[in-house]
C-alpha positions in Angstrom: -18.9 -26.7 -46.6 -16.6 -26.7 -43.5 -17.3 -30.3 -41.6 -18.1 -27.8 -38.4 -21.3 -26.8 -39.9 -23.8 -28.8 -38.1 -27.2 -30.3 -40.7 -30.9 -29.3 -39.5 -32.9 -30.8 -37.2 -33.0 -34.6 -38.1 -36.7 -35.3 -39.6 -37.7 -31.5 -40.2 -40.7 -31.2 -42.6 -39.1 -28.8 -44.6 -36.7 -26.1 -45.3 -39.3 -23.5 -43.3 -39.3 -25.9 -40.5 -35.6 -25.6 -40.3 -36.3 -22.0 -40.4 -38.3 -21.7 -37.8 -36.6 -23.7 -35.4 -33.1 -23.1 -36.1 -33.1 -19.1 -36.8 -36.7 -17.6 -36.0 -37.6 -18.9 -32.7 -34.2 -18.5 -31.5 -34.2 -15.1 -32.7 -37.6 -14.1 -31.5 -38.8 -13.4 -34.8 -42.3 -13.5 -33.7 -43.9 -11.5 -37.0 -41.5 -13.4 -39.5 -43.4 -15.8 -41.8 -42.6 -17.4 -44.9 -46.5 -18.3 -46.9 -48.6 -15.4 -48.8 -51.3 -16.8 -46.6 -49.7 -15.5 -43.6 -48.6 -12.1 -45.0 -52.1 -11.1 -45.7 -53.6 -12.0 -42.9 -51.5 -9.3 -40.7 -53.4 -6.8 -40.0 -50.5 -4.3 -41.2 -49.4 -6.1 -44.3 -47.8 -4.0 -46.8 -49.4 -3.9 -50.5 -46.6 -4.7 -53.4 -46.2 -2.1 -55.9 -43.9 -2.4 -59.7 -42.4 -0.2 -61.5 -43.5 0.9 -65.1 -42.4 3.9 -67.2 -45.9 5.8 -66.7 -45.3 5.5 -62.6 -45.9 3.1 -60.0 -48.9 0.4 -60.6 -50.2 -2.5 -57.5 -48.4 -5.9 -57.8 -50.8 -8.6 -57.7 -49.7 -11.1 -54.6 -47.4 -13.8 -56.6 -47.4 -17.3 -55.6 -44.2 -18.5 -57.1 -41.8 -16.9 -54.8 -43.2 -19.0 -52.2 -42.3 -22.0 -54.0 -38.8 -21.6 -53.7 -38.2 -21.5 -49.6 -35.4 -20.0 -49.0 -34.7 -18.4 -52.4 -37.9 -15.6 -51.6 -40.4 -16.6 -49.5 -39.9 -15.1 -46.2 -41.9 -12.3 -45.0 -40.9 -9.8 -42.2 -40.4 -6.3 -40.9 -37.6 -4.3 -39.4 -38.1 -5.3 -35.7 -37.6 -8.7 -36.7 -35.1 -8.3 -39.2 -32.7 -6.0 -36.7 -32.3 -9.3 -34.8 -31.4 -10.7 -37.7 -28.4 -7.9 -38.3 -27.3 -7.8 -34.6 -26.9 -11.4 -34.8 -24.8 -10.8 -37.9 -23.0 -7.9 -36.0 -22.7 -9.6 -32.9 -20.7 -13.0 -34.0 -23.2 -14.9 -33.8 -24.9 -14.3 -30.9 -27.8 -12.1 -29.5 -29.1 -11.4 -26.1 -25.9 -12.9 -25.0 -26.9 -16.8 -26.5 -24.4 -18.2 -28.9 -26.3 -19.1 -31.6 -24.1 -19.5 -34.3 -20.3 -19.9 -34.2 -18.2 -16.4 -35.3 -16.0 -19.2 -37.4 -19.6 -20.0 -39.3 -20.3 -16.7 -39.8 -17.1 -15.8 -41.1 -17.3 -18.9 -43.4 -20.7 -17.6 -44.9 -18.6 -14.1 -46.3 -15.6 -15.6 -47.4 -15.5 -14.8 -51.2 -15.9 -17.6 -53.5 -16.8 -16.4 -56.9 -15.1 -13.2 -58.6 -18.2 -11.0 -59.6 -15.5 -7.9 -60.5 -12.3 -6.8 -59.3 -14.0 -5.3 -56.5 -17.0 -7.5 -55.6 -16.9 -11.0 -54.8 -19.7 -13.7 -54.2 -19.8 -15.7 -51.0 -22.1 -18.2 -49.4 -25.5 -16.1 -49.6 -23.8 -12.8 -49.4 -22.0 -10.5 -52.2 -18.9 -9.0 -50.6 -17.8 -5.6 -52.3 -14.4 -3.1 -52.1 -15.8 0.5 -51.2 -13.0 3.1 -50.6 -13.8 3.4 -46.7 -14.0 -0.4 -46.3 -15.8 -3.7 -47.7 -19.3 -4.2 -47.5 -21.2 -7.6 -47.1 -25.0 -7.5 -48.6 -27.5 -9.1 -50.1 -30.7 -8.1 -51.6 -33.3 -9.2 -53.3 -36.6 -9.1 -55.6 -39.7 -10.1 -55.6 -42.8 -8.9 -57.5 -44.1 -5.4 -55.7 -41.5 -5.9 -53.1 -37.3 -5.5 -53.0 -35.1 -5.6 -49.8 -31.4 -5.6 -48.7 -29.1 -6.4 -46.0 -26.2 -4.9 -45.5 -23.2 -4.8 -43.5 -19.6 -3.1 -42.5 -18.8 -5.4 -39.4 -15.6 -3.5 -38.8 -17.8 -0.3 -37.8 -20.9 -2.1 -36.2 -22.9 -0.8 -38.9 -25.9 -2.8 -41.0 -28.6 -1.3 -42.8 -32.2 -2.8 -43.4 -34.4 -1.4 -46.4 -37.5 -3.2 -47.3 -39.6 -1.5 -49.8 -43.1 -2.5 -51.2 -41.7 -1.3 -54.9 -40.0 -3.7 -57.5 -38.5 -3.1 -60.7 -36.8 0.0 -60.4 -33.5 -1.4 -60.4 -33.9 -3.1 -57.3 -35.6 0.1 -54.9 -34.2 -1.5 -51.8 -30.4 -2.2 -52.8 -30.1 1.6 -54.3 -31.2 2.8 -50.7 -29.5 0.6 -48.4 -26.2 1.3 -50.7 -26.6 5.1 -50.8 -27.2 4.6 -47.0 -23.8 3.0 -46.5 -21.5 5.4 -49.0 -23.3 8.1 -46.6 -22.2 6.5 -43.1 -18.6 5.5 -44.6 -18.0 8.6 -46.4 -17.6 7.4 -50.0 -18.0 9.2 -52.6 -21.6 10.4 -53.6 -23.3 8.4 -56.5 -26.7 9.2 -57.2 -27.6 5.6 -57.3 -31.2 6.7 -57.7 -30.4 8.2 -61.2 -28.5 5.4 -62.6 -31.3 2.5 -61.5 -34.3 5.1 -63.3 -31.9 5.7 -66.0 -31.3 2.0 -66.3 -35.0 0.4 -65.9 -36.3 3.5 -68.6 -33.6 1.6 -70.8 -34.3 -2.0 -70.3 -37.8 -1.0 -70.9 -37.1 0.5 -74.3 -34.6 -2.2 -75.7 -37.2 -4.4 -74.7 -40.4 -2.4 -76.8 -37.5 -2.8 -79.7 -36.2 -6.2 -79.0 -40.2 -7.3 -79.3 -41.7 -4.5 -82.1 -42.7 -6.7 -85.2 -40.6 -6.1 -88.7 -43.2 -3.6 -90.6 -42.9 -6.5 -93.7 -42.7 -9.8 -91.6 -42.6 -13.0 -93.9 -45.1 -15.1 -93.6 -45.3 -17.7 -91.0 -45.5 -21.3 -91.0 -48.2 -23.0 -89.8 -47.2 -24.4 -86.6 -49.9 -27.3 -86.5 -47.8 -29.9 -88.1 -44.6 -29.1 -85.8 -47.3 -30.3 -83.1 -45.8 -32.9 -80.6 -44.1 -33.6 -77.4 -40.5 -32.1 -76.3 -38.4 -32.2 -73.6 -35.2 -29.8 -72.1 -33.0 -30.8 -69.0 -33.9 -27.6 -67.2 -37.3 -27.5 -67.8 -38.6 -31.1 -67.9 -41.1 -32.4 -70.8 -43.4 -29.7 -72.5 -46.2 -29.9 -75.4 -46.6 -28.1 -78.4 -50.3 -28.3 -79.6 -53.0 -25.8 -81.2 -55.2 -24.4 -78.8 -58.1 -23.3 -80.8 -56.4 -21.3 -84.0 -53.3 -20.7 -81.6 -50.6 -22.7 -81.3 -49.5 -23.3 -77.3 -46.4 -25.0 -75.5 -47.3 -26.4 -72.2 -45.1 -27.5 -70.2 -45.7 -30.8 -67.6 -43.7 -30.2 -64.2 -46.1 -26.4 -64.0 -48.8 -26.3 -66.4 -47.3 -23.0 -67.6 -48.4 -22.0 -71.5 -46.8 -20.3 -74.0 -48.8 -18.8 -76.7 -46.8 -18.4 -79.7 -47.9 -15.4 -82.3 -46.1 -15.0 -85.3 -43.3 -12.4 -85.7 -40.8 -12.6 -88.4 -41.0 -15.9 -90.7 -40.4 -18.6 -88.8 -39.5 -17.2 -85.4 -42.2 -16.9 -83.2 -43.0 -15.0 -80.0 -43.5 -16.5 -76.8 -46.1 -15.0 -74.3 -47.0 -16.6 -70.7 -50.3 -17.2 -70.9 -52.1 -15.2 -67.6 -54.2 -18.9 -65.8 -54.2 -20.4 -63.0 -51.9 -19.8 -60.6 -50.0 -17.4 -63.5 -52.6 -15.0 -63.8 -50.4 -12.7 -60.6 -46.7 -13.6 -62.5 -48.1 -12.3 -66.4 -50.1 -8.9 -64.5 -46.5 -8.3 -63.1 -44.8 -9.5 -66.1 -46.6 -6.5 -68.4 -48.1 -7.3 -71.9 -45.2 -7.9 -73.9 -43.2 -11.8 -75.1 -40.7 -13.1 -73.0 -39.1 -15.1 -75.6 -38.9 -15.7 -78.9 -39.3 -19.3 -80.2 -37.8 -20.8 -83.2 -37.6 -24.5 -85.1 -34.4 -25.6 -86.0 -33.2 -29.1 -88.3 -31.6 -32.1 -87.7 -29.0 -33.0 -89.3 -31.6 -34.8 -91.3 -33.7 -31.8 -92.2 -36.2 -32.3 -90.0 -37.8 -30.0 -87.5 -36.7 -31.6 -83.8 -35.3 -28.9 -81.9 -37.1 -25.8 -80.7 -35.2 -23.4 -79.2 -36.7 -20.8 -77.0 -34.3 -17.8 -76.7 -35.3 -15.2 -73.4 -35.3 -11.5 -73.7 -32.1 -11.5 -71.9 -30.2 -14.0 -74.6 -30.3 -17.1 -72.8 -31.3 -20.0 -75.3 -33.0 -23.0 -73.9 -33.5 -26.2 -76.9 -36.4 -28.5 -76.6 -35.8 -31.8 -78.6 -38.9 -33.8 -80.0 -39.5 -36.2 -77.5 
């Protein structure tokens, strides 16, 4: 970070207080909050919707995005959010007040991270090659609700989309992108077709990934694997039997994991719908997300189990 960049008010609460005193009150962003809590108690709150291959179902009202601050919990409209843009368009001021350098803005889109040959990742913003000029967005996901930023600061241009749909490859980035190619004059895409095209697909390798062998081998019993574990990412977790079903719970959330067997001695891994999870596994759908396997030591015994996510990302939990 550039030593120009000034830190947050000394003493602030939290990352929302810095929020609301360093970009939301400046800004006016009078209807811009950042707790479910608030969102539903507007009067004109919109509901959250998700995707699914039989058509459009309600998203239940998710508390986890809210626990990452400034990673998805911020709720607004377009009023608010075209302050936001002309601010961006403007060099960093609005309403004639300076309220961030042009040199910090330009530092915040200055490419740090090769995504492709024509798209690059800065600090919060993806910065892409079209053939009529580069664009700077960023969008974003939450369940029932996707959204996108995006600008051409050589043409004054930025377009907001905030859509109360999730899942369909990202409802708000297909829009505010086919928006742009039609005010620059690229050439058409029918973004529409390739993000349906693609979440019809992801659901189907999914149903395959998940679909038990027709002759499984039998399972072990999972009851003497029982124990305590621990992963760097995801702190200390317990394996135990719940009843006749077997249950990894980990500490730092009090998530569960039921674990159903599959295919000998690979398991699958459901999030088990309590609590405060109850919103995340309706949006989630029915099936795993993960499978869960033990693995040896180098002395034959079972310490390690690895839990491996639909998308391929393997996570090992050592007996702790």
């Amino acid at each position: 970070m550039q030593a120009e960049l000034s830190p947050g008010p000394e003493g602030a609460a939290d990352w929302n207080a810095v929020l609301q005193s360093e970009i939301l009150d400046p800004l006016g962003m009078k209807n811009t909050t950042y707790s479910a809590a608030a969102m539903t108690a507007s009067a004109n709150h919109a509901v959250g919707h998700r995707y699914t291959v039989d058509g459009s179902v309600e998203a239940a009202i998710d508390p986890f995005p809210y626990e990452g601050d400034g990673a998805g919990d911020i709720n607004s409209n377009i009023e608010d959010m075209a302050k936001w843009v002309s601010l961006q368009l403007a060099n960093g001021a609005l309403d004639g007040r300076q309220i961030v350098s042009p040199a910090n803005l330009v530092y915040t889109r200055t490419p740090k991270v090769a995504i492709s040959d024509k798209a690059f990742y800065a600090l919060g913003w993806v910065v892409q090659q079209t053939p009529n000029g580069d664009i700077v967005f960023h969008s974003g996901i939450t369940n029932g609700f996707a959204a996108i930023v995006a600008l051409q600061p050589d043409r004054n241009l930025g377009v907001i989309v905030l859509s109360n749909q999730s899942g369909f490859g990202m409802t708000g980035e297909v829009l505010g992108l086919w928006t742009l190619d039609r005010l620059l004059g690229n050439p058409m895409v029918d973004r529409g077709a390739i993000a349906l095209a693609g979440a019809k697909a992801r659901y189907a390798d999914e149903l395959k990934q998940f679909a038990r062998p027709a002759d499984p081998q039998p399972s072990p019993p999972l009851a003497p694997l029982a124990g305590n574990f621990a992963n760097p990412a995801f702190g200390k977790a317990a394996l135990h039997m719940d009843g006749g079903t077997a249950t990894l719970e980990f500490a730092a959330t009090g998530a569960k994991l039921r674990l159903d067997p599959w295919n000998g001695a690979v398991y699958t891994a459901t999030l088990a719908p309590e609590e405060k999870f109850a919103a995340t596994v309706a949006n989630l759908g029915p099936l795993p997300i993960a499978f869960a396997q033990f693995q040896n030591d180098k002395d034959g015994k079972p310490n390690t189990l690895r839990l491996t996510l639909s998308d391929g990302q393997a996570y090992d939990f050592k007996r702790d």
